[in-house]
PDB file as gemmi writes it, atoms N, CA and C in Angstrom:
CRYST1    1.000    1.000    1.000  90.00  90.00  90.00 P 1                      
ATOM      1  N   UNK A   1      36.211-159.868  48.823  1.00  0.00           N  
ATOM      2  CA  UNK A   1      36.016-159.233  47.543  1.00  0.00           C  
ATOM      3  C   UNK A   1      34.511-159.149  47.270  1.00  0.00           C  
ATOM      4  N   UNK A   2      34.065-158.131  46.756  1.00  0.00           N  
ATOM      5  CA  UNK A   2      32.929-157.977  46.748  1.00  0.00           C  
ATOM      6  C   UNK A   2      32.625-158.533  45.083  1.00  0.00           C  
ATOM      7  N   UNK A   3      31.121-158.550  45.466  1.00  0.00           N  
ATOM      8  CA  UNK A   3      30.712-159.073  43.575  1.00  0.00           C  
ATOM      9  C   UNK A   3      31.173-158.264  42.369  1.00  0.00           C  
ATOM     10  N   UNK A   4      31.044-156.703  43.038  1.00  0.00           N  
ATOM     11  CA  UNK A   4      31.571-155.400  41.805  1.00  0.00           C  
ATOM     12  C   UNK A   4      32.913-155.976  41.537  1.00  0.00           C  
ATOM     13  N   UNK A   5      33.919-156.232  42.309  1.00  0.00           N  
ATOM     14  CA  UNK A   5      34.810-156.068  42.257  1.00  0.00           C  
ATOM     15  C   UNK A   5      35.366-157.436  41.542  1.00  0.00           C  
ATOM     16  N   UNK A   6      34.481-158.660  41.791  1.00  0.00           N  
ATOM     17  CA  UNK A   6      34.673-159.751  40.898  1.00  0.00           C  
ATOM     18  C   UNK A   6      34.760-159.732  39.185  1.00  0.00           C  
ATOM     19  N   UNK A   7      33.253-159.129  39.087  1.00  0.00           N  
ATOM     20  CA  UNK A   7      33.184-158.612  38.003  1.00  0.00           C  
ATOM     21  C   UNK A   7      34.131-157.856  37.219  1.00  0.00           C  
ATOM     22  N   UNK A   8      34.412-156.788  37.881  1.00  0.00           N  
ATOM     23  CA  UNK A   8      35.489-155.599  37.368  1.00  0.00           C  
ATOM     24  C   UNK A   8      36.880-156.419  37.193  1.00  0.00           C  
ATOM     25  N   UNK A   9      37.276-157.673  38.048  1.00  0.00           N  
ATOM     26  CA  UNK A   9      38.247-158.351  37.383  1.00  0.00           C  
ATOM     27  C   UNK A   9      38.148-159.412  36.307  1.00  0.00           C  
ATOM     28  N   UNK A  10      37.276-159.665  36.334  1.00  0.00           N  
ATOM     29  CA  UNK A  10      37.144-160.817  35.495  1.00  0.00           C  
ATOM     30  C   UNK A  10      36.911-159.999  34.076  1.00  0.00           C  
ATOM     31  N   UNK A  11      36.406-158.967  33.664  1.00  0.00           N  
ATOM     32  CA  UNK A  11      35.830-158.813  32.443  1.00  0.00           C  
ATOM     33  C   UNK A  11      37.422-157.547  32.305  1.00  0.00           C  
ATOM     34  N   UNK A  12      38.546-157.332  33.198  1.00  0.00           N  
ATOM     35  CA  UNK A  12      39.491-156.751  32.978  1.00  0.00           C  
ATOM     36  C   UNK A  12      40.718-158.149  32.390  1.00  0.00           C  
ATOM     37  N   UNK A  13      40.284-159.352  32.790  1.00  0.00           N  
ATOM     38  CA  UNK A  13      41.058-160.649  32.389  1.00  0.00           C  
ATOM     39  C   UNK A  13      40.826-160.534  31.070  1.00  0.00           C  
ATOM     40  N   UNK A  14      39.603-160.892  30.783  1.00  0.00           N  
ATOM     41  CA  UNK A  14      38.952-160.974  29.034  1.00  0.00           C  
ATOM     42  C   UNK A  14      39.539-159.972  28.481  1.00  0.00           C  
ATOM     43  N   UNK A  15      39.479-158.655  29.105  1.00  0.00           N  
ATOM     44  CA  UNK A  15      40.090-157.566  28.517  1.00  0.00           C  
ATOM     45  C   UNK A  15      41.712-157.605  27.941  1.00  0.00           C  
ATOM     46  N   UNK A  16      42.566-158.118  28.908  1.00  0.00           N  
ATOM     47  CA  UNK A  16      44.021-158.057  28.419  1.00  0.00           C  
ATOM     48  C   UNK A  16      43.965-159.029  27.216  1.00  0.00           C  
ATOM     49  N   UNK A  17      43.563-160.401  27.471  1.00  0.00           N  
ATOM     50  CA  UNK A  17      43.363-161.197  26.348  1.00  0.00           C  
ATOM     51  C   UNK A  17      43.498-160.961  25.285  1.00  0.00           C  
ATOM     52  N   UNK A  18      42.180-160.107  24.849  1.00  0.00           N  
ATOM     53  CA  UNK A  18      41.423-159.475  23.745  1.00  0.00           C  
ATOM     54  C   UNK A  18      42.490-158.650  23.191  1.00  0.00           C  
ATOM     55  N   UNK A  19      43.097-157.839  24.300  1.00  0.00           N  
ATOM     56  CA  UNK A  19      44.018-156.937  23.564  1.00  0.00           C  
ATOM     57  C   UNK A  19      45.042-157.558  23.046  1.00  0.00           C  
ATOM     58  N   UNK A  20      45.742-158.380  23.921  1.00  0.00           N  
ATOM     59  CA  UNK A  20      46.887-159.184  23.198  1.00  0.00           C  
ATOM     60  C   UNK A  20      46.771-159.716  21.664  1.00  0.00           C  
ATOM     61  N   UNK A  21      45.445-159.966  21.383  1.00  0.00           N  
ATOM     62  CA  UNK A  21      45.203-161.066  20.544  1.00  0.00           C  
ATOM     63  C   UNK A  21      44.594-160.077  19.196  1.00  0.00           C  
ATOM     64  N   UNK A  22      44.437-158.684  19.606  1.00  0.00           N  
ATOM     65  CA  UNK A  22      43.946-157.725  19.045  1.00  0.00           C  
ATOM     66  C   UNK A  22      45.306-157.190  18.362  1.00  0.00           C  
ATOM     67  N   UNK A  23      46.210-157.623  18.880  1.00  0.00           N  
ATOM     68  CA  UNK A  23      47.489-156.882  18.391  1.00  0.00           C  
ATOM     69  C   UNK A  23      47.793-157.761  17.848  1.00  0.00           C  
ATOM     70  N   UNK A  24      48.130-159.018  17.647  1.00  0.00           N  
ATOM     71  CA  UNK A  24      48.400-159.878  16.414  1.00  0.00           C  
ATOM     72  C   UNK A  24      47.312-160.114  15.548  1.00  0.00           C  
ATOM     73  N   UNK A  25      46.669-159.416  15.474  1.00  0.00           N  
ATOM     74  CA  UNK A  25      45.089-159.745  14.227  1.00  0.00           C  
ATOM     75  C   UNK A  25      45.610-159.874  13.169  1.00  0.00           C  
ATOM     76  N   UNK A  26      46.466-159.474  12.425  1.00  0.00           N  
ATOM     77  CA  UNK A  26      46.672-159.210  11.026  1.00  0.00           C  
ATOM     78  C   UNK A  26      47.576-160.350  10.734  1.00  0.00           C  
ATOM     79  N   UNK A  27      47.831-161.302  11.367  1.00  0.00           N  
ATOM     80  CA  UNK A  27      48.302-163.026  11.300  1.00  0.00           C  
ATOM     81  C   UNK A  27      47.115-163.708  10.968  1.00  0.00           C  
ATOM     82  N   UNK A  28      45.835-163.474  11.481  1.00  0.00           N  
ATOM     83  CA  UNK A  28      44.908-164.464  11.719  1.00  0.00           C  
ATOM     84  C   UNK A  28      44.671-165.389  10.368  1.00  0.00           C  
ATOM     85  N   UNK A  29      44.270-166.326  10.481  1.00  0.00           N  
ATOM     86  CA  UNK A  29      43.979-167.253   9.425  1.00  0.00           C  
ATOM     87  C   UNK A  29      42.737-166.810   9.254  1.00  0.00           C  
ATOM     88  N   UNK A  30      41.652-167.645   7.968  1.00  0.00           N  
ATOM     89  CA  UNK A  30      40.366-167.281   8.228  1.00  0.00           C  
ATOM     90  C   UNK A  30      39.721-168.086   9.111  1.00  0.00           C  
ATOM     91  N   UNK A  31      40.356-169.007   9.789  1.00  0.00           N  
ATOM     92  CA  UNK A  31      39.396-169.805  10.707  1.00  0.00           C  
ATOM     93  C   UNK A  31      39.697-169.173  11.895  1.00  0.00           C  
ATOM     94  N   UNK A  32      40.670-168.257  11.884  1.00  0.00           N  
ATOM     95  CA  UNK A  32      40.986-167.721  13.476  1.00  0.00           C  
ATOM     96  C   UNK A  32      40.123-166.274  13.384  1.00  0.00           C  
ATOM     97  N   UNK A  33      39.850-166.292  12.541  1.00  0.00           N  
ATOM     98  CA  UNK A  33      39.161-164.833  11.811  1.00  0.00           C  
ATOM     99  C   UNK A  33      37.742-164.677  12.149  1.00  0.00           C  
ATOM    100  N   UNK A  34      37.281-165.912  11.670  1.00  0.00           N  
ATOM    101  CA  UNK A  34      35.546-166.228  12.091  1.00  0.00           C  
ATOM    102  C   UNK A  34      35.753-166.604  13.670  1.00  0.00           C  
ATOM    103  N   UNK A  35      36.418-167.475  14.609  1.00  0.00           N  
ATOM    104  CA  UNK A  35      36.534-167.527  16.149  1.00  0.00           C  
ATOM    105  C   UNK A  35      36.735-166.033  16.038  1.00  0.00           C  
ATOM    106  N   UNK A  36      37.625-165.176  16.091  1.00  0.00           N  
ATOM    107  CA  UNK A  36      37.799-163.877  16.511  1.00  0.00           C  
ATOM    108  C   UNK A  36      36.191-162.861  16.448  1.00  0.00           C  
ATOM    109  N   UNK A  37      35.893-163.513  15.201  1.00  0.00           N  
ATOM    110  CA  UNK A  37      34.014-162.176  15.211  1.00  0.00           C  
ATOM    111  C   UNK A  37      33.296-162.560  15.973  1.00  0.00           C  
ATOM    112  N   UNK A  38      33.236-164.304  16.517  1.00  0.00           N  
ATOM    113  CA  UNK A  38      32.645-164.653  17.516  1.00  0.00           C  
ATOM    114  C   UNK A  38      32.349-164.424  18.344  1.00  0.00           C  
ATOM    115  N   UNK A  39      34.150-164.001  19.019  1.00  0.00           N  
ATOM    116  CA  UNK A  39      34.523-164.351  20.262  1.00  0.00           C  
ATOM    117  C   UNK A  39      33.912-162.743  20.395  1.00  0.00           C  
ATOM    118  N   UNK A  40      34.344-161.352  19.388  1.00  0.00           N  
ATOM    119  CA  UNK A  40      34.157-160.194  19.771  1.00  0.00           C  
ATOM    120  C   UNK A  40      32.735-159.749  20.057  1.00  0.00           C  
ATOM    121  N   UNK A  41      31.465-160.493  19.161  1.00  0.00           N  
ATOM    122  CA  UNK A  41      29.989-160.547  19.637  1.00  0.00           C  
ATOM    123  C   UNK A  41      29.796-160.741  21.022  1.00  0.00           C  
ATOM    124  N   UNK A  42      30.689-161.274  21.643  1.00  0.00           N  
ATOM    125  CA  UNK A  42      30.472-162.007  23.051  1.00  0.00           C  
ATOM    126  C   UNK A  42      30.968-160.867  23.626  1.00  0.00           C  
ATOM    127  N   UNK A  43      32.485-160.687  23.589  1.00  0.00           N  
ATOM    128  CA  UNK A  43      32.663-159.074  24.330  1.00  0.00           C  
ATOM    129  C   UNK A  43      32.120-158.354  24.288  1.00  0.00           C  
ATOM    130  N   UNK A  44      31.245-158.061  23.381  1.00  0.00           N  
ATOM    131  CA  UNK A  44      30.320-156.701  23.447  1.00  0.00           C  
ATOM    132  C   UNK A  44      29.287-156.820  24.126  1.00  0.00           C  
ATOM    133  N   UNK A  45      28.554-158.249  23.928  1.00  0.00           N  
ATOM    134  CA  UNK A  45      27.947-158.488  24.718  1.00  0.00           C  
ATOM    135  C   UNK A  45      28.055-158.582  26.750  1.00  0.00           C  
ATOM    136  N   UNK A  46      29.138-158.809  26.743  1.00  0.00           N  
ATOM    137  CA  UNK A  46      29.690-159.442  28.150  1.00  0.00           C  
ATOM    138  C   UNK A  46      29.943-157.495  28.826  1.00  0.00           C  
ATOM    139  N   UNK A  47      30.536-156.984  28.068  1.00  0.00           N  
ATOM    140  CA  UNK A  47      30.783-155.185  28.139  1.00  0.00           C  
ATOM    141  C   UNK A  47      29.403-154.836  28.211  1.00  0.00           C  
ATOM    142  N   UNK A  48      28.464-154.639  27.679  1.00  0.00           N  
ATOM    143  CA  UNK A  48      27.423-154.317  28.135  1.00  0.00           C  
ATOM    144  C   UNK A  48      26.519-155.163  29.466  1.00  0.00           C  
ATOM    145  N   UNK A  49      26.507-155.986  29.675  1.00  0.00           N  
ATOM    146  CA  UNK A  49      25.973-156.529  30.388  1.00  0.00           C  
ATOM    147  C   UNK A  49      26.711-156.655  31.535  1.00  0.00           C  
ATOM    148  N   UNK A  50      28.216-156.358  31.906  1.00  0.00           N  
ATOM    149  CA  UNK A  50      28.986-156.510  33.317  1.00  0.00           C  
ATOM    150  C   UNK A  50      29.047-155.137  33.816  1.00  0.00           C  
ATOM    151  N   UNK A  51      28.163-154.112  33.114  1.00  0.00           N  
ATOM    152  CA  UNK A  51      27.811-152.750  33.899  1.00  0.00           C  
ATOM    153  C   UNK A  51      26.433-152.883  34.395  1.00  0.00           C  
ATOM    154  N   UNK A  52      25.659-153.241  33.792  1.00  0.00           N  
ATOM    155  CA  UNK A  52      24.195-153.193  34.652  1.00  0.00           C  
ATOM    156  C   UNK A  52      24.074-154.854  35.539  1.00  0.00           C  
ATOM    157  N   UNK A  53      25.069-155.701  35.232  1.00  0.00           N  
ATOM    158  CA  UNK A  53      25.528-156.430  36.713  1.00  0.00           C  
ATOM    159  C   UNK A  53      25.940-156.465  37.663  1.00  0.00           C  
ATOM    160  N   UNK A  54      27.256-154.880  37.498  1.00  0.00           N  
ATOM    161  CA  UNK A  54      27.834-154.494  38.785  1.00  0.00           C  
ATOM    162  C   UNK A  54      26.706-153.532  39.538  1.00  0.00           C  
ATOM    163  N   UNK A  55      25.719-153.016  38.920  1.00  0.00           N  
ATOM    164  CA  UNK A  55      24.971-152.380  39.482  1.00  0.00           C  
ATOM    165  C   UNK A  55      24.023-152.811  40.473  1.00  0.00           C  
ATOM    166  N   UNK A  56      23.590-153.911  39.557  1.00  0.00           N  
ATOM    167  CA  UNK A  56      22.577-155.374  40.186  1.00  0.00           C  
ATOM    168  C   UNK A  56      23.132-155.979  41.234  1.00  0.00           C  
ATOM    169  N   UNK A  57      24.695-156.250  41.266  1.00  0.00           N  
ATOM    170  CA  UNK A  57      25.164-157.360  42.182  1.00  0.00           C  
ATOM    171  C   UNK A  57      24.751-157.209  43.559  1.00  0.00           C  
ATOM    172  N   UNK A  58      24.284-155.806  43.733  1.00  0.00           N  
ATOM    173  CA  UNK A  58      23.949-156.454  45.689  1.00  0.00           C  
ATOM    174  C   UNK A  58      22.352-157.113  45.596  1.00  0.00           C  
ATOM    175  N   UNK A  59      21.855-157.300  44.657  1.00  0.00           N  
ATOM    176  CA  UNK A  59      20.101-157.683  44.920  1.00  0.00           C  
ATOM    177  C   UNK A  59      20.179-158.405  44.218  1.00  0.00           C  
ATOM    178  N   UNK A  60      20.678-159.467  42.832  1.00  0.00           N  
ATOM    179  CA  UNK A  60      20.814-160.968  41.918  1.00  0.00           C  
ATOM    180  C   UNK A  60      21.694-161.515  42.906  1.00  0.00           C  
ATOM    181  N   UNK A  61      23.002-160.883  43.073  1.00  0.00           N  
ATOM    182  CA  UNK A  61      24.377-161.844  43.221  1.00  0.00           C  
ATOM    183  C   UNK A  61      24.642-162.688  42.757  1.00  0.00           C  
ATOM    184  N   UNK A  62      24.787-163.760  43.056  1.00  0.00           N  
ATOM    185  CA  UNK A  62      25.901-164.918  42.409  1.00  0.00           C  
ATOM    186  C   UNK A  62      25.285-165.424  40.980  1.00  0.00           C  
ATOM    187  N   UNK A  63      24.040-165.551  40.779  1.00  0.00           N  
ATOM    188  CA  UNK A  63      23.275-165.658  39.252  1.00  0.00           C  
ATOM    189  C   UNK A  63      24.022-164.932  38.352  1.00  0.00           C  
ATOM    190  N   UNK A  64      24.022-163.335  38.857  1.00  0.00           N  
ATOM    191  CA  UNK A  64      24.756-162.438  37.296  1.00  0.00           C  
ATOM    192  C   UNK A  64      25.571-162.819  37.517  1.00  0.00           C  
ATOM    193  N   UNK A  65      26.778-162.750  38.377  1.00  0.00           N  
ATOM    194  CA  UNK A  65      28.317-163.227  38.079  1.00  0.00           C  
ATOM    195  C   UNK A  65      28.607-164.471  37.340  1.00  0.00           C  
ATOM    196  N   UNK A  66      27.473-165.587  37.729  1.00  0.00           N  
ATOM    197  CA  UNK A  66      27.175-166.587  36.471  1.00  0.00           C  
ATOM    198  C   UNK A  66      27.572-166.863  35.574  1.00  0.00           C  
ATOM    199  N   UNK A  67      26.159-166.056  35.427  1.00  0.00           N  
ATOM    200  CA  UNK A  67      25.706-165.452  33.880  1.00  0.00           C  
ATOM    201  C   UNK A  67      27.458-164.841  33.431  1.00  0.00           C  
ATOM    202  N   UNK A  68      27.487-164.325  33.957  1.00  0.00           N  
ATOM    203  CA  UNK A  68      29.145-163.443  33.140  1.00  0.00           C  
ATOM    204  C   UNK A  68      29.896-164.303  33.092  1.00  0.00           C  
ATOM    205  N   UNK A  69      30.319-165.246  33.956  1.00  0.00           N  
ATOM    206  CA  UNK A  69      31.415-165.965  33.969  1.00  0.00           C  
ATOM    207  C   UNK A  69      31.145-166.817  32.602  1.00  0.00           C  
ATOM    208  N   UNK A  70      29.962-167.644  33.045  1.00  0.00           N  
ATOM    209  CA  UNK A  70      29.767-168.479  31.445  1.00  0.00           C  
ATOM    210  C   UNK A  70      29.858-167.393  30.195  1.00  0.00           C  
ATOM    211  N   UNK A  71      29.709-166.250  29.946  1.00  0.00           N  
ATOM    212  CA  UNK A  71      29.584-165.898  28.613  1.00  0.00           C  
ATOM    213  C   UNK A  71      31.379-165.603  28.717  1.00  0.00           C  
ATOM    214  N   UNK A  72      31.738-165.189  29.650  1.00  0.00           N  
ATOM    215  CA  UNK A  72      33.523-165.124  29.829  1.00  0.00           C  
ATOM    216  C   UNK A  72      34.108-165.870  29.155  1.00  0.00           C  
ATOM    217  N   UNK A  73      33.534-167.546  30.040  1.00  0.00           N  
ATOM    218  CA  UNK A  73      34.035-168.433  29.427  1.00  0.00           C  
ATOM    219  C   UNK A  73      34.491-169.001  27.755  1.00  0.00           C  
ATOM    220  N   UNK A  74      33.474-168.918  27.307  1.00  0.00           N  
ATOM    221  CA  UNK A  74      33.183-168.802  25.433  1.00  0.00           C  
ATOM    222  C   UNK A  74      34.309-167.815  25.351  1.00  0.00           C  
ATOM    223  N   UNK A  75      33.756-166.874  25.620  1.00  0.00           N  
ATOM    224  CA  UNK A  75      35.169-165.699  25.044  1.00  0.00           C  
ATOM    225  C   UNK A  75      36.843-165.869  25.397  1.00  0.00           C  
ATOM    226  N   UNK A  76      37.128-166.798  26.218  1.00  0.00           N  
ATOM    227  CA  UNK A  76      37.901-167.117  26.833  1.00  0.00           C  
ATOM    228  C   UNK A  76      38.701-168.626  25.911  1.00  0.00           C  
ATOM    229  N   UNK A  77      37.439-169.243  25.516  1.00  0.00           N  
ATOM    230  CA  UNK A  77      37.772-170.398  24.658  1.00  0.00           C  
ATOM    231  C   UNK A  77      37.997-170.108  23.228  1.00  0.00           C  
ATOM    232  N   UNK A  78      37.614-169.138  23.008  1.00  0.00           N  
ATOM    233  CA  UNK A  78      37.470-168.592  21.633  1.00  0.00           C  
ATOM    234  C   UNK A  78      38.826-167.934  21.482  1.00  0.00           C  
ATOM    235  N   UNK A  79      39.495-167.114  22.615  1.00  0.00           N  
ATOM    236  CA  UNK A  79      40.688-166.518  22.105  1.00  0.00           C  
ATOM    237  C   UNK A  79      41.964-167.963  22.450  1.00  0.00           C  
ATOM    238  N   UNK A  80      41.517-168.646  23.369  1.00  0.00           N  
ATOM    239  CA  UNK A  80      42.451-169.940  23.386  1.00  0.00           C  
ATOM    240  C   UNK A  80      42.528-170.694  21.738  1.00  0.00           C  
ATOM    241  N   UNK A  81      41.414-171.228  21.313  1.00  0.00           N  
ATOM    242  CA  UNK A  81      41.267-171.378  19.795  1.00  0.00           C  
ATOM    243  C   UNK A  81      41.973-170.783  19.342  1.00  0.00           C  
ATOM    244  N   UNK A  82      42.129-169.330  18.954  1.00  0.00           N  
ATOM    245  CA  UNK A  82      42.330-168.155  17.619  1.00  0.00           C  
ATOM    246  C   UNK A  82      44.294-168.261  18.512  1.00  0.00           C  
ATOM    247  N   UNK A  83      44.400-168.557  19.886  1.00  0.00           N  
ATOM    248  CA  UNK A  83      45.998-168.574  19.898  1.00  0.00           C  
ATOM    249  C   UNK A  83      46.650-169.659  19.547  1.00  0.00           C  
ATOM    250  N   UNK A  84      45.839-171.131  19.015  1.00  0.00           N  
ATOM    251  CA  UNK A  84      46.567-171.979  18.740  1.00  0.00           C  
ATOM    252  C   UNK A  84      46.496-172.033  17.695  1.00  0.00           C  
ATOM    253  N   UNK A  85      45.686-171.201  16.642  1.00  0.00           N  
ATOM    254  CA  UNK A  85      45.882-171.369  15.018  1.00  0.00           C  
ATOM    255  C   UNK A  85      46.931-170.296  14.683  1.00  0.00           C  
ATOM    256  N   UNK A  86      47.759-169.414  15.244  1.00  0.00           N  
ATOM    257  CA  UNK A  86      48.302-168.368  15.141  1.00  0.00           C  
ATOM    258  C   UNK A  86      49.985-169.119  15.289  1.00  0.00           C  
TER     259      UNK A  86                                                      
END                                                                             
């Protein structure tokens, strides 16, 4: 598997997540409410930045995928949070 292709799955993982959790929004508490604006700063962030990483990945490599994975991560903990207050 190549690095593009790491990338392109991993930020398609965050992706189903997001959506799942995007479709029960209108449950959220307000503490799942503030994790949720959090967590979505980070997706936008992680969405912009896992296109000019797949671009990068043959000359950084394993640094950006990193870099993505840790900001993944947060976003990843953040929708785990917002599914156990739900």
């Amino acid at each position: 598997m190549t690095l593009g292709q790491e990338i392109d799955g991993f930020v398609e993982k965050l992706r189903r997540q997001r959506d799942e959790l995007k479709l029960q929004s209108h449950l959220f508490k307000a503490e799942a409410k503030e994790e949720w604006d959090k967590a979505e700063a980070r997706w936008k962030k992680l969405q912009a930045r896992s296109g000019q990483a797949r671009d990068a990945a043959g000359d950084a490599g394993e640094d950006i995928v990193d870099a993505l994975k840790n900001v993944g991560r947060e976003i990843r903990d953040g929708y785990e949070k917002i599914r156990k207050t739900l």
